[in-house]
C-alpha positions in Angstrom: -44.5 91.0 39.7 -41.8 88.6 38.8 -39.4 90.3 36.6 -38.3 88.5 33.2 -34.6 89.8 31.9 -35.4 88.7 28.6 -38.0 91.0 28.5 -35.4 94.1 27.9 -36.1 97.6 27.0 -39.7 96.4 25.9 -40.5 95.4 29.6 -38.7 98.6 30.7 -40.9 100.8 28.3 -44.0 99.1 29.8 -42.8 99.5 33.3 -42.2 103.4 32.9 -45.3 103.9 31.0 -47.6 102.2 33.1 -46.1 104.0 35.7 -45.7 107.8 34.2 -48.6 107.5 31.9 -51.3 108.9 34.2 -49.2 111.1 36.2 -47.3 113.3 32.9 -48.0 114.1 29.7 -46.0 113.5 26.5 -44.7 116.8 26.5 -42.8 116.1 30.0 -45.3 117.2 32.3 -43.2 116.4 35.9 -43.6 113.3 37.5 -45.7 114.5 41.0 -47.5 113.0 43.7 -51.0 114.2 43.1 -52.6 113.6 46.7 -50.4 113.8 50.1 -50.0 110.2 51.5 -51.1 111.7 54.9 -52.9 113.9 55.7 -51.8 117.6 57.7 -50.0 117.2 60.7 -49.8 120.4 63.5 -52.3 121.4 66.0 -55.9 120.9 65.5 -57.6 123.7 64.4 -60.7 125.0 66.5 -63.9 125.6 63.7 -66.9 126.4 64.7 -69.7 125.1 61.9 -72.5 127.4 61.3 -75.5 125.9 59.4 -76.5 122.4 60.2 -78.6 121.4 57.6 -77.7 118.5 55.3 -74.6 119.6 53.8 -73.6 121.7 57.0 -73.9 117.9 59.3 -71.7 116.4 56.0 -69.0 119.0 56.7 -69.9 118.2 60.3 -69.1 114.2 59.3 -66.0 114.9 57.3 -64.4 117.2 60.1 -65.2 114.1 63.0 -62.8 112.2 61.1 -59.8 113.9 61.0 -57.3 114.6 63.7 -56.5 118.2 62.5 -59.8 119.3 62.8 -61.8 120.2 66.6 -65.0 121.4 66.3 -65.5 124.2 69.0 -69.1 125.4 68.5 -72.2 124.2 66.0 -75.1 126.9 65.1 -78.2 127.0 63.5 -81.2 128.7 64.1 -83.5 125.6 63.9 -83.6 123.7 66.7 -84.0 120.4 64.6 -80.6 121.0 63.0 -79.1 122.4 66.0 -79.6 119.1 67.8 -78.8 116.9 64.7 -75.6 119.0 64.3 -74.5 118.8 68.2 -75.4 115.1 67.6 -72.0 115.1 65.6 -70.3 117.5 67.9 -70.3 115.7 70.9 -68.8 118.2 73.8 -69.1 121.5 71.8 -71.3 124.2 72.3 -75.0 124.2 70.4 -75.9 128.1 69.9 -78.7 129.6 68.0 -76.9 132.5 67.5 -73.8 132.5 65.8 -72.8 136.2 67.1 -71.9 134.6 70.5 -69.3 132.0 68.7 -67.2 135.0 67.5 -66.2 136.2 71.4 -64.7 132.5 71.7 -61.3 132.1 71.8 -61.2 128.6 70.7 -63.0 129.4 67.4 -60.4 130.2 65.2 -62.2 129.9 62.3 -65.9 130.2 60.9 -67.8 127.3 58.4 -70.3 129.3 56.6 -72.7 126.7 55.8 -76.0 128.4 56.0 -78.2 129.4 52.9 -76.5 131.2 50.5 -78.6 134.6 51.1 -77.6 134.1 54.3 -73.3 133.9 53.7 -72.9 137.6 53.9 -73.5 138.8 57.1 -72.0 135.4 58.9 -68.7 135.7 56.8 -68.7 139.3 57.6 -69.2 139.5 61.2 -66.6 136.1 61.4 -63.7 138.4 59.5 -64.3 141.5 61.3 -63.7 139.0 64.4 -60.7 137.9 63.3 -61.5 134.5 62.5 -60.5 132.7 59.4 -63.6 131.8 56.9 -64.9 129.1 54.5 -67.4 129.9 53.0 -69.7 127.6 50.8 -70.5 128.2 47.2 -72.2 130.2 45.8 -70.1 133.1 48.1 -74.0 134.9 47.6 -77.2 134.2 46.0 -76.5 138.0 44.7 -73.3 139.5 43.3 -73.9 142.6 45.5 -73.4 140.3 48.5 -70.8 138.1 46.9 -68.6 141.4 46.1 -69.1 142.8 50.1 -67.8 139.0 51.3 -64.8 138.9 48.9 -63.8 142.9 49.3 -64.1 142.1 53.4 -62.2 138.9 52.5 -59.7 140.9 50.5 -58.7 143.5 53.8 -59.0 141.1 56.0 -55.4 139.4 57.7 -57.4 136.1 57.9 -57.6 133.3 55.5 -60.7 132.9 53.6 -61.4 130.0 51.3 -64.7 129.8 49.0 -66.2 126.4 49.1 -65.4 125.3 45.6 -64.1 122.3 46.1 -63.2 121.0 43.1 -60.1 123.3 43.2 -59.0 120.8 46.1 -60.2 117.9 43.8 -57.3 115.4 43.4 -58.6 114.0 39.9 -59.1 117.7 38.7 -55.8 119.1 39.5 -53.8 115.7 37.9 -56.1 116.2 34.5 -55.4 119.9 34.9 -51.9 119.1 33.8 -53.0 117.0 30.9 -55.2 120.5 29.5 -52.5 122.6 30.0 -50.2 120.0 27.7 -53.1 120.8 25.1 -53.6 117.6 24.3 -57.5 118.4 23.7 -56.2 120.5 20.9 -58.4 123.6 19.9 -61.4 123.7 22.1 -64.2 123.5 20.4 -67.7 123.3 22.9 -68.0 122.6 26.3 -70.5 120.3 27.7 -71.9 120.6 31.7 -74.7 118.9 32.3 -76.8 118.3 35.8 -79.7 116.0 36.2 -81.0 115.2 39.7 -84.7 114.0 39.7 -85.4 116.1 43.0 -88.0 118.8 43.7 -85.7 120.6 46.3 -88.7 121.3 48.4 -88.8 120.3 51.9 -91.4 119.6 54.5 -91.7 121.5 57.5 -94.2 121.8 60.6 -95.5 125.0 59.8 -95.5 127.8 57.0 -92.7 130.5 58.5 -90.2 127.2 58.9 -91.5 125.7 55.2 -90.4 129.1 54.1 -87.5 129.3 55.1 -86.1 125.8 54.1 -87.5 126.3 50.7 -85.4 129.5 49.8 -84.0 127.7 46.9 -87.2 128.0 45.0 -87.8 131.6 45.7 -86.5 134.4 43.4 -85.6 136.5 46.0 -83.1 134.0 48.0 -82.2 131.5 45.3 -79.3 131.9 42.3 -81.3 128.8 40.7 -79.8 125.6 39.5 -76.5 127.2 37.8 -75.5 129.5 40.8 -77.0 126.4 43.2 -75.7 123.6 41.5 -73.9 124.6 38.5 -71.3 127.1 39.6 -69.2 123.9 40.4 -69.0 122.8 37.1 -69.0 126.1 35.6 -65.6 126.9 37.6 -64.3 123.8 36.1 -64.9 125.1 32.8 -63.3 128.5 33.5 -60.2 126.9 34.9 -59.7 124.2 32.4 -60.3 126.9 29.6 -58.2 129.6 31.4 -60.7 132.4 30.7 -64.1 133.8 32.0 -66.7 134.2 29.8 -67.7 137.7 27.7 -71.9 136.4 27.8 -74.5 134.8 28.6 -78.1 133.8 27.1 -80.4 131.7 29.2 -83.5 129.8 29.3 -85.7 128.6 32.2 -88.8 126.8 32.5 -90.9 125.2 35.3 -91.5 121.4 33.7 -91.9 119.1 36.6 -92.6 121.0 40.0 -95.6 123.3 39.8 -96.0 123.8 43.3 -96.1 127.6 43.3 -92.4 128.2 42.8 -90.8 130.9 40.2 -87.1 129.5 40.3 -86.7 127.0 37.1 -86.2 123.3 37.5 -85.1 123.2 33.8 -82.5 125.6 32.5 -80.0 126.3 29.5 -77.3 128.6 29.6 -75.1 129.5 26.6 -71.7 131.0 27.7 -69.7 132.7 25.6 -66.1 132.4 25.9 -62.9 133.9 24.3 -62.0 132.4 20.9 -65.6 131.3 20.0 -65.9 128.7 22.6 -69.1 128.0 23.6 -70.0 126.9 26.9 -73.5 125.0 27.0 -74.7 124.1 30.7 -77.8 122.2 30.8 -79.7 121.1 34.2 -82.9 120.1 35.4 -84.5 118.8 38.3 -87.0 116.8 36.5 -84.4 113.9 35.6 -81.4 111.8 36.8 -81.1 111.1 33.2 -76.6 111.5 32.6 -76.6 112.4 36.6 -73.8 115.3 36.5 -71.2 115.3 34.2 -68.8 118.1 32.4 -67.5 117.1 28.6 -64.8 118.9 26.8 -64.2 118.4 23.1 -61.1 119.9 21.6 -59.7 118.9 17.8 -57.2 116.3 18.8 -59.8 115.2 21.7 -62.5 115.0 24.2 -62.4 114.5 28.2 -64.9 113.4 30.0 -65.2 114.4 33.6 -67.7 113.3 36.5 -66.4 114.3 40.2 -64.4 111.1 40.9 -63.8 109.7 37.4 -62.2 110.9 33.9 -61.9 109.6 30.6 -60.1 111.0 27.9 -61.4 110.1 24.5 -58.6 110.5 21.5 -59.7 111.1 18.0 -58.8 109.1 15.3 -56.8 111.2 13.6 -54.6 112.8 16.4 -51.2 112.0 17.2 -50.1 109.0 19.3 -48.3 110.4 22.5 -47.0 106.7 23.2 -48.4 106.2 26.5 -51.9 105.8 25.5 -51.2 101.9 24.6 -50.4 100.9 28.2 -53.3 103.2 29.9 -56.8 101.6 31.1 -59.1 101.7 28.5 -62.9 102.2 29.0 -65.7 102.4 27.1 -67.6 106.1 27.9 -69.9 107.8 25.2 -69.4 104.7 22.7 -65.8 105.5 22.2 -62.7 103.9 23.8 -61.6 106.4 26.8 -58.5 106.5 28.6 -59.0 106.6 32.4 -57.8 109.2 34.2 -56.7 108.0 37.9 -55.5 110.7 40.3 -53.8 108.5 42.8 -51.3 107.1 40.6 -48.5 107.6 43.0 -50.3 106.2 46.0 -50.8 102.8 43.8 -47.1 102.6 42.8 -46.6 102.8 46.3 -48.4 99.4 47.0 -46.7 97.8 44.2 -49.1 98.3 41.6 -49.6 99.7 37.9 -51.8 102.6 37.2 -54.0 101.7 34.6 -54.7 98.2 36.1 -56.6 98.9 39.7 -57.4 102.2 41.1 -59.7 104.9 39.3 -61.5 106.4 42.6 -59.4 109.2 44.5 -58.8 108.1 48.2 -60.0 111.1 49.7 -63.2 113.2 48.7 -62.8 116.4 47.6 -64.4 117.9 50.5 -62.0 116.4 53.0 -58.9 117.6 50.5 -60.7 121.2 50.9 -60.6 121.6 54.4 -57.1 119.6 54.3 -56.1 122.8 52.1 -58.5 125.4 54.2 -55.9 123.6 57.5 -52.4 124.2 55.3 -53.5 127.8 54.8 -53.7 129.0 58.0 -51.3 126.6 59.9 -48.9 127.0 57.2 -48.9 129.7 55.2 -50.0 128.0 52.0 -52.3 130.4 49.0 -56.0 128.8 49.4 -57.4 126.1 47.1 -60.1 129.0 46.2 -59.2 132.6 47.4 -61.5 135.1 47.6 -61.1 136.5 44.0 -61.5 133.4 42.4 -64.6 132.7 45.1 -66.1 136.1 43.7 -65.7 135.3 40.2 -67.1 131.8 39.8 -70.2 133.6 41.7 -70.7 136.4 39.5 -70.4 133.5 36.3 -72.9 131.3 37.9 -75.5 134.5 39.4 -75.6 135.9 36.2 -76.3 132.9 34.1 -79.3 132.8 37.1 -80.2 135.7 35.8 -79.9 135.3 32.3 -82.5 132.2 32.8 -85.3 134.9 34.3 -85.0 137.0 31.0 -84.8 136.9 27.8 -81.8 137.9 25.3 -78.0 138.4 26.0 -76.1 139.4 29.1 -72.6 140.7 28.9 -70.8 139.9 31.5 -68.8 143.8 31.9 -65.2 143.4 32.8 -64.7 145.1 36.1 -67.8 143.0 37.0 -65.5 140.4 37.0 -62.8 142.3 39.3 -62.9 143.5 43.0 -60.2 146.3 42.7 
């Protein structure tokens, strides 16, 4: 950009505000690089992927294209998915059985990618082995299992990271700064909602397999759209608000897909938090309607989050913190929001202004996990999502499951909420 002298301190104020404005408060939040240039150097790590269904061959994916990262085994007990996952392995090891995988000395660490009844015993066995362990969300489709993970997790001298990764999130962790400024003001309600139009069922050649892929829409192996689904954005909440909730009432209804399941494809949850905050998560299976989005509304304002965009929405009557005038505007919920852009830095660096190009982070949040998952256990770094934290977000989403199978309030009791 050609620079104009004449333009003076007013050109300088645009200059620093453009650049500053995404990155820091008003309050004099520091100025920090919100996602690492590159990405972990050191040598590659030896995982071994177990669970090759859809989201098992998309950690599969994301792993293949990163340096770092050697995958030393695939398992899954359908042959299908064993071959789609070795597909994307090329050279490693395609077991049925992932007992085998924990004598191998180039495994040095577990995915736990399978069902979520299925976590416990995998993320077990894999720590009693000595390997380290990420392990997908929900830690358990009960808390019973959740708590035996995270109190193995706990003794364990291994690193263990629960799959939430929206604690790796670039654009989470940049607005996280702007919440803890409290420029929302007083919180007020909390939005989540989650609309997919899908039926979660599955085909399969026979009964015993159709069974087995459909455990999300059985009782007895599913935690239901908020433990399934929801416990991402219900984690979001907890951190943003800096508290767990005290209780939850819930709703559930079969609306759309009466195919002779009993888990709902239509809930409502109502979380109580401290101060009077009320948490309202709504999802459904029976629309793509809003697709999935979290809204916070304080006094002084709201924010807006989806998983790779933000947009924070001033009221009318709130202070001006003086950088809003040189931020990106966009229109979102038929206001004017401010866009939130969490690789700020990383467009300075090409010789650009926030607020002007950019909104997408460069790396998904999945990648940044198992960037973090790396830094742990090459380097010593605390995990994006520990095994505490893991436990906790489970126990939050399970039991607003739960609360959706029957009627009236559920407290969640404190030393549910703890391992120790």
């Amino acid at each position: 950009m050609e620079h104009h002298p004449g333009e003076g301190r007013r050109g300088f104020l645009r200059q620093f505000a453009a650049t500053s404005a995404l990155l820091m408060s008003a309050r004099g939040l520091a100025l920090a690089q919100v996602t690492p240039a590159e990405g972990p150097t050191g040598p590659p790590l030896g995982l071994a992927v177990v669970g090759c269904g859809p989201w098992g061959r998309e950690i599969l994916q994301t792993l293949a294209r990163v340096p770092w990262a050697k995958v030393a085994a695939v398992c899954d007990t359908y042959a299908p998915f064993l071959r789609r996952g070795g597909e994307l392995a090329p050279g490693a090891p395609a077991l049925g059985d992932y007992r085998p995988l924990l004598d191998r000395p180039d495994v040095e660490a577990v995915v736990v990618a399978t069902p979520s009844h299925l976590h416990k015993d995998v993320a077990v066995a894999a720590l009693r082995a000595g390997k380290h362990v990420y392990c997908e969300a929900p830690l358990a489709s009960t808390v019973e299992d959740a708590r035996a993970i995270a109190l193995e997790a706990m003794s364990a001298k291994v690193v263990f990271q629960g799959g939430l990764q929206g604690r790796s999130n670039a654009l989470y962790r940049h607005v996280a700064q702007f919440v803890r400024s409290g420029v929302l003001g007083s919180d007020a309600v909390v939005s989540a909602h989650f609309s997919r139009k899908d039926s979660w069922r599955r085909a399969a050649p026979t009964p015993q397999r159709e069974a087995e892929l459909n455990w999300r829409l059985s009782s007895s192996t599913s935690a239901g759209l908020p433990g399934e689904a929801g416990i991402h954005q219900l984690d979001l909440v907890s951190a943003y608000l800096n508290a767990l909730p005290e209780a939850v009432t819930g709703f559930g209804a079969i609306v759309q897909w009466r195919d002779g399941r009993d888990v709902s494809d239509t809930v409502q949850c109502v979380l109580e938090y401290p101060k009077g905050v009320r948490v309202v998560f709504s999802g459904t299976l029976a629309s793509s309607v809003g697709g999935v989005f979290t809204l916070f509304q304080g006094s002084n304002s709201g924010l807006m989050m989806r998983e790779t965009r933000g947009w924070l929405i001033k009221e009318a009557d709130s202070a001006l913190l003086g950088w809003e005038v040189y931020a990106r505007k966009e229109s979102v919920l038929d206001e004017t929001g401010i866009a939130m852009i969490a690789d700020a830095t990383k467009i300075l660096a090409a010789g650009q202004v926030p607020g002007t190009v950019g909104g997408e982070p460069g790396k998904p949040p999945l990648l940044l996990a198992f960037e973090d998952f790396y830094r742990s256990i090459r380097e010593g770094a605390a995990p994006a999502c520990g095994a505490l934290e893991a436990y906790r977000a489970t126990v939050v989403a399970v039991q607003a499951h739960v609360a959706c199978r029957s009627p009236g309030r559920l407290t969640y009791a404190r030393e549910s909420l703890e391992l120790i």
